[in-house]
N, C-alpha and C positions, 0 to 999 in steps of 0.2 A: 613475658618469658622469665621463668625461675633462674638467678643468677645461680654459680658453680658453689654448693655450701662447703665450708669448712668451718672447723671449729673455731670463734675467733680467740682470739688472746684475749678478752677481757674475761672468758666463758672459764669460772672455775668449778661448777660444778659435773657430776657425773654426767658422760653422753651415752647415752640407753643405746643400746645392739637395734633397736628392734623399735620400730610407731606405733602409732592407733590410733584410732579416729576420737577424734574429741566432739567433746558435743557444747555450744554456748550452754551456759545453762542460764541465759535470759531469754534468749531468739527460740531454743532448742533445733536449731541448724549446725550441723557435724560438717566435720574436713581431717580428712588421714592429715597425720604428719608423719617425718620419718623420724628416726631415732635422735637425729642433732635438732632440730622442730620439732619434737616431744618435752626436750632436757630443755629447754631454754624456757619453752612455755609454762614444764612447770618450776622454772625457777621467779620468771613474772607471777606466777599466779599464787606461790610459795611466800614468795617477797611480801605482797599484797594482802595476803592471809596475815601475815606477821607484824605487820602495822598494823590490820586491824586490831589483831589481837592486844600485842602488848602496846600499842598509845591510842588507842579507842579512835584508831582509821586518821588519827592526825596527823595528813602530810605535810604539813607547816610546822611540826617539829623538827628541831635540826636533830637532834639523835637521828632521824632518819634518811638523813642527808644520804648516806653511802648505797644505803639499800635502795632508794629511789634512782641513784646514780644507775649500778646493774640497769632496773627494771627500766630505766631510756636504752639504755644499750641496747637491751634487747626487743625491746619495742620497734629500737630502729633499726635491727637487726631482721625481725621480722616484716615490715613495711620495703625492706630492699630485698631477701631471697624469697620470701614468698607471701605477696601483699595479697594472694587473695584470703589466704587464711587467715592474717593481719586483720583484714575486712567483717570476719565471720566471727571471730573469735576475740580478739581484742579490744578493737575500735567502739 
């Protein structure tokens, strides 16, 4: 059972009106999300992008300490409202 979402307090980025089905792009297996399940994801997936980028995916740098802090948040964010897409998409 999907808990009640609301935005949480750590979440400072924009929450989209509106979902879509995302797709893994390793499994290529899709799951709608809704608009606060969209924003979160792509701020894990944003996050993730940006380390690669700018320290060549090295999460044992401490410059990246904060942004990795967010991407648990919302990793544990999604594993408690909705672990199946957690399951599909993240994991």
């Amino acid at each position: 059972m999907t808990k009640e979402q609301t935005v949480p307090k750590w979440f400072k980025g924009e929450v989209y009106d509106e979902g879509e089905v995302v797709m893994n792009r390793w499994s290529g297996e899709e799951c709608e999300l809704n608009g606060l399940e969209l924003s979160i994801y792509d701020m894990i997936m944003g996050a993730q992008e940006y380390i690669n980028v700018r320290y060549g995916g090295d999460m044992l740098d401490p410059r990246t300490a904060d942004i990795q802090q967010d991407m648990a948040k919302g990793l544990s964010w999604f594993r408690t409202h909705n672990a199946e897409a957690y399951m599909i998409l993240l994991d």
